[in-house]
N, C-alpha and C positions, 0 to 999 in steps of 0.2 A: 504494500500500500504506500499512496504516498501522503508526505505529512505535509500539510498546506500552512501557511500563515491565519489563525484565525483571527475572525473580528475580536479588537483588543478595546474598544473604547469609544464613543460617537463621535466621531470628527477625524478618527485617525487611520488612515489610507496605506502604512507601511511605516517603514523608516530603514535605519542600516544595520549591519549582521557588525557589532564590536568585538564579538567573541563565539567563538565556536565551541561547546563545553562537551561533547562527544566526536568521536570519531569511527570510520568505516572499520564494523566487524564489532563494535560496540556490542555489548547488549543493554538493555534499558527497562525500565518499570515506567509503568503509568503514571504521570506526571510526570516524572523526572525534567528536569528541566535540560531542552536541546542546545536552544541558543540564548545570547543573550542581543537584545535589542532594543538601539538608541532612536527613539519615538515621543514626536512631542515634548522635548526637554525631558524626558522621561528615562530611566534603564529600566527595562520590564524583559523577565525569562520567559520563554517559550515554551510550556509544556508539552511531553510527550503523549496524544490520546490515547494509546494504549502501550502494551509492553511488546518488546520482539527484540529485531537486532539491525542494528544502523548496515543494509547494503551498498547504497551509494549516497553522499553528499553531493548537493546539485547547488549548493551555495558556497560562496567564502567570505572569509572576513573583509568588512568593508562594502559587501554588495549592499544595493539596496534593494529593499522587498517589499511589495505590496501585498497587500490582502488578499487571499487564494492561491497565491503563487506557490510552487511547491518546494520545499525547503530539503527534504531526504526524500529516501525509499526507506522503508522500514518494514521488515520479515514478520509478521506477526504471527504467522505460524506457530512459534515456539511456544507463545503463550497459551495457544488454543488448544495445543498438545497436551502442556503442565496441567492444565483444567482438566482432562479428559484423566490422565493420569493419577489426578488426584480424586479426582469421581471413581475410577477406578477401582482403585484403594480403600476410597471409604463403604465401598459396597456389602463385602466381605464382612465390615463390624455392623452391620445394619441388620445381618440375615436374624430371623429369629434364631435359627440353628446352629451353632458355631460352628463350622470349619478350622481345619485343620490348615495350616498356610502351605502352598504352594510353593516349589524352589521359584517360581517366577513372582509370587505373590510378595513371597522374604524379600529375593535379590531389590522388586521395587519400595518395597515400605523401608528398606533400608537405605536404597538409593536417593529417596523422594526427604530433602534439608527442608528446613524452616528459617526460609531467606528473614533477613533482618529486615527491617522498616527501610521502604525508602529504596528498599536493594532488591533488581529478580537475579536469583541463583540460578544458575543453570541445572538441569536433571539429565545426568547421564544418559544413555540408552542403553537397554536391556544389555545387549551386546557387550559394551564398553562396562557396564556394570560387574558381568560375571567374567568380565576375562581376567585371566591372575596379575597380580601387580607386575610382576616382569615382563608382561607383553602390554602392558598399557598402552596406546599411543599416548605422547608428548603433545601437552597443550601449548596451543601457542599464545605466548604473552606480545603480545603487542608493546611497544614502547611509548610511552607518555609522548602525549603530543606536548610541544616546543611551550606554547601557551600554558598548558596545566602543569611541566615541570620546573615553571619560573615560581620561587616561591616567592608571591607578593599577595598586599591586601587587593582587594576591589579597588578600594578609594586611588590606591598606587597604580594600580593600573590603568584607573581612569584619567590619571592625570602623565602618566607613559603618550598616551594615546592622541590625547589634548594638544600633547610637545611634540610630536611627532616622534616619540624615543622608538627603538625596539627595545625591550627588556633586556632581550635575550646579551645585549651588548654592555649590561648595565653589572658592574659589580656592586653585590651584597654586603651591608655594614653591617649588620647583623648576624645573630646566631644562626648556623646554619646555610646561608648565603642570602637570606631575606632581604629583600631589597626595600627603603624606607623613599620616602614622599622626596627625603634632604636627598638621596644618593641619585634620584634620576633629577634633582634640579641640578646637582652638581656635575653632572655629566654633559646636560645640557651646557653650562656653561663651560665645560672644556673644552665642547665639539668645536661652540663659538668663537672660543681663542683661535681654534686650529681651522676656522673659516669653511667649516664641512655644513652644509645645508641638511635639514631633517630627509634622509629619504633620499640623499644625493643620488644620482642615476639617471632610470629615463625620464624622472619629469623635470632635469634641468637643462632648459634650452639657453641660449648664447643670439643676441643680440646685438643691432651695432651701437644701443646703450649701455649694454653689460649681460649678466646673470639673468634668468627669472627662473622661479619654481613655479609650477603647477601645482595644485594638490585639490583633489575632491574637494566641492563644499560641503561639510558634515550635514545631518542630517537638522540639527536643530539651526544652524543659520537658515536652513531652504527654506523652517517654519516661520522663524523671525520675520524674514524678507516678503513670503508670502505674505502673512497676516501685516507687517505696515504698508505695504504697497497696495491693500484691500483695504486698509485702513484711510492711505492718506489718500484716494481717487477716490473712494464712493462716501464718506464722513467731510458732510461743509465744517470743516474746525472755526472756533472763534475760540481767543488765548484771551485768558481775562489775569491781567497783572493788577497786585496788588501787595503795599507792604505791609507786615504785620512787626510791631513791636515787641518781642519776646525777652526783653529785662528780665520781668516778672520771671515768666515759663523759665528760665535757663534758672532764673535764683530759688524756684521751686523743685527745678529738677536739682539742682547741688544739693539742696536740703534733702528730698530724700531718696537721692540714691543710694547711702549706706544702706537705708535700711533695707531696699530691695536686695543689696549685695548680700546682707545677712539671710536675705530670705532662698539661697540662689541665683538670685534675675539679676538683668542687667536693665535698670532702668532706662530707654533709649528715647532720645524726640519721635523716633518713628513711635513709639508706642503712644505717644501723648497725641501727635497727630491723626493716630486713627479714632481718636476717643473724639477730635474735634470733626475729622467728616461724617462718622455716622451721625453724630447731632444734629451738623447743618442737612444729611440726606433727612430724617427725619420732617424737619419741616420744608423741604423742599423734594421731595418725591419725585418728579423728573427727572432728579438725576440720577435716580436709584431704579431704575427701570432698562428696559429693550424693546427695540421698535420692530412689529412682523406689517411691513410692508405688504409683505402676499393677503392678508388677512384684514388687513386696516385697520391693526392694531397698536395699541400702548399695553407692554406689561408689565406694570406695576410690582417690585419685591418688596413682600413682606419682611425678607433676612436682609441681615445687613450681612455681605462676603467680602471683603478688601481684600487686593491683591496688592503683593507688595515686590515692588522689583528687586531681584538680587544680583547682584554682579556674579559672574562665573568666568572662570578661566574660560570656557565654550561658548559664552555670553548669557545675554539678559533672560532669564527665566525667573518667571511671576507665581511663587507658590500661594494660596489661599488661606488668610486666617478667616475661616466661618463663624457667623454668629458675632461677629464682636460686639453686638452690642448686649449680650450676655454675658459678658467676662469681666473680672476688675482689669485694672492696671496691670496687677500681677499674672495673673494668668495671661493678657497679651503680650508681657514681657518674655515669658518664660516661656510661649508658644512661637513669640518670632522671632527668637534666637536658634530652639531648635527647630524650625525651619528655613529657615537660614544654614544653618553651617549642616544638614540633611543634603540642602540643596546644590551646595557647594560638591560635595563629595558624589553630588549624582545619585544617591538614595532616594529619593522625592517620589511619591506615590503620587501614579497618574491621577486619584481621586483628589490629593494634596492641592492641584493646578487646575482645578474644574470649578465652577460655579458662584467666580465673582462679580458682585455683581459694581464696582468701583473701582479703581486703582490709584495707588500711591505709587512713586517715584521720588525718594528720596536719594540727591546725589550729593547732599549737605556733606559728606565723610568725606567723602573725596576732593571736595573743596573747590567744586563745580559751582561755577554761578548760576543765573535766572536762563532757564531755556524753556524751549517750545517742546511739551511732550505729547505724543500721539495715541488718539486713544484706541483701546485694545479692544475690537468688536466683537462680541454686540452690546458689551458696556458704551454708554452714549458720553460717559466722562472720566476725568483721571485728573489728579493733582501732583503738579510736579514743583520739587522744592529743592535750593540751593542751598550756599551757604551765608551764616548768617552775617552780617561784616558790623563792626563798631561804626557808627554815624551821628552827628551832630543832627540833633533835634532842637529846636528853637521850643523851649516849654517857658511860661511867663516870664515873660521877657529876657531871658538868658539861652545860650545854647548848650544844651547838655548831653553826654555821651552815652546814645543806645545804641541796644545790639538791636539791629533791624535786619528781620528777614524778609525775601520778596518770593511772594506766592506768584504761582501759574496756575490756573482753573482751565483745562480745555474740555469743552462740552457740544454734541453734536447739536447743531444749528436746524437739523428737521425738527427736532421736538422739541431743544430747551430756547428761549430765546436769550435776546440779551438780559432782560431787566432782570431773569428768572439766575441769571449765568452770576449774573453782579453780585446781586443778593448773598446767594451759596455761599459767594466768596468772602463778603462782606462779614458773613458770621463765621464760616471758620478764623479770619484775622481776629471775629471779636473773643472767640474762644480762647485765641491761644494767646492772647494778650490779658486774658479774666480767666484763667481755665479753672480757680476754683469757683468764680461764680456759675460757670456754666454747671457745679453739683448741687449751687444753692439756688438754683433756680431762675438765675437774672438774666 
């Protein structure tokens, strides 16, 4: 039979083969996981539908796969045998009258293991069973493929992959030859002394301005580029700037970050920030919604989901904190940190990146100024925020030193208008300059 790609998710068509986690003459159990595949900012494994033994691979590392496409052959014979076998077997204890065992009966109840979780054992054949240990044939052990005899984490490998490293080049600072996250960055940097490109070979061509590499575009730039290029032609954007005075917020955050430290979390502006859009979504509902054109509709969300941009070695992926407007401080602290450094390492559940319905852009760490961000559809809006600089404010008649941040509000122009766009805006700045009036109700 062959093993196809199945549907993984609504909206997602395929992606690329990262890794190969069996190989031809395998044998395999139901689920075991085949492949491993980079989808939707996602790493999600492939299950096996049933158990047999890997005959041909009809993919490799790096392809990419769409949905139905076929991924192995796979024997499943063996499995359909082992059942029959084991029906067999159980017959015998079934009968009302007990039998006496058969030398075929023994040879199989002796032959027939009790494979471990996770693992199909193979079951001799009769043949191979009763023949004396001096004539056994010799099994053949196959040799760890190159990928599985690299001992490294996930995370390490994913960030191999990212650099363009091969492992296999890379020596191990650790026990046993394990190779850590520091030994492929430092590898990286000696290729670069010695001016050797990732992957030098056939994708470097020669120009009469110099060098260039070619190299695949991975699979999560394809999604990137698709979704802003559908973002920025069919979404009329309007960029609503405005500054917000954060003195206050920043003297509020120094006071109690200890004590978030003590509790775990890391107290972050991003967390204080999303406390201030689900407020202003609240009374402005527009913005908290998606437009079904086919239908000549508005649909209105009852949850508040914020997506929150995280930078990646691979690029920007949007993991989803749900609900926030059920959660304190602390638990959004404490949920977009570990989504955050999840996402970073490529861990991030497909369910993790589904069903926001708003988005933050915070590039305040980086120490990025006011830019224009693009909203992520079929959310209609997204706030994007720099960093904050010291500035001379004229307050009664003297000028005084605030920290001034400058907000971006982009909102799609079918459904919100401006005055609607202003507003939003107007109370987040009011939040985050009062944000404990925004708990007392002002």
């Amino acid at each position: 039979m062959k093993v196809e790609l199945p549907f993984l998710a609504e909206g997602i068509e395929g992606g690329d083969v990262v890794q190969l986690l069996v190989r031809e003459g395998d044998r395999v159990s139901e689920g075991q996981s085949l492949i491993e595949l980079e989808t939707e900012k996602a790493t999600v494994p492939v299950p096996s539908p049933s158990a047999g033994t890997v005959m041909r691979l009809l993919v490799q590392q790096g392809d990419h796969v769409k949905v139905g496409q076929a991924l192995m052959e796979l024997d499943g014979s063996e499995g359909t045998t082992k059942k029959a076998q084991t029906s067999s077997s159980e017959k015998p204890a079934m009968a009302s009258v007990p039998q006496p065992p058969s030398t075929t009966q023994t040879t199989q109840g002796n032959a027939v293991a009790h494979p471990k979780q996770g693992q199909a054992e193979p079951t001799p054949s009769l043949t191979e069973s009763a023949r004396p240990a001096a004539e056994q044939k010799p099994v053949a052990v196959h040799a760890p493929s190159t990928g599985a005899a690299i001992p490294a984490p996930p995370s390490v490998r994913r960030l191999a992959r990212e650099l363009g490293v091969d492992l296999s080049q890379v020596k191990g600072s650790e026990a046993g030859g394990r190779i850590t996250a520091e030994d492929v960055k430092a590898f990286v940097r000696e290729r670069t002394k010695r001016g050797v490109a990732p992957g030098a070979g056939d994708n470097i061509f020669s120009t009469s301005y110099g060098s260039e590499r070619r190299e695949p575009l991975p699979s999560i730039r394809r999604k990137i580029a698709a979704n802003m290029t559908q973002a920025w032609t069919t979404i009329p954007h309007v960029h609503q700037f405005q500054d917000a005075d954060i003195t206050d917020l920043m003297a509020l955050h120094k006071r109690y970050a200890p004590e978030f430290k003590k509790k775990g979390a890391t107290l972050t502006l991003s967390s204080l920030f999303l406390k201030a859009i689900v407020h202003a979504l609240k009374l402005y509902p527009q913005l908290n919604a998606t437009l079904d054109l086919t239908n000549g509709e508005v649909i209105y969300k009852d949850y508040y989901n914020i997506g929150v941009a995280v930078d990646t070695p691979a690029g920007l992926i949007v993991p989803v904190v749900h609900q926030v407007d059920q959660k304190d401080l602390l638990q959004i602290s404490l949920e977009l940190a570990d989504l955050a450094e999840r996402t970073r390492a490529r861990e991030i559940k497909l369910e993790e990146l589904r069903g926001a319905t708003f988005t933050l852009s915070n590039m305040g760490g980086i120490g990025a100024g006011p830019f224009l961000p693009i909203i992520n559809p079929p959310q209609v809006g997204i706030l994007g925020v720099g960093k904050a600089r010291m500035t001379p404010v004229y307050r009664d008649g003297q000028f005084v030193p605030r920290r001034v941040l400058q907000l971006c509000v982009a909102y799609d122009h079918r459904l919100v208008d401006g005055a609607i766009g202003a507003r939003f805006t107007n109370e987040i700045v009011k939040v985050l300059e009062d944000f404990q009036g925004m708990f007392l109700g002002l």
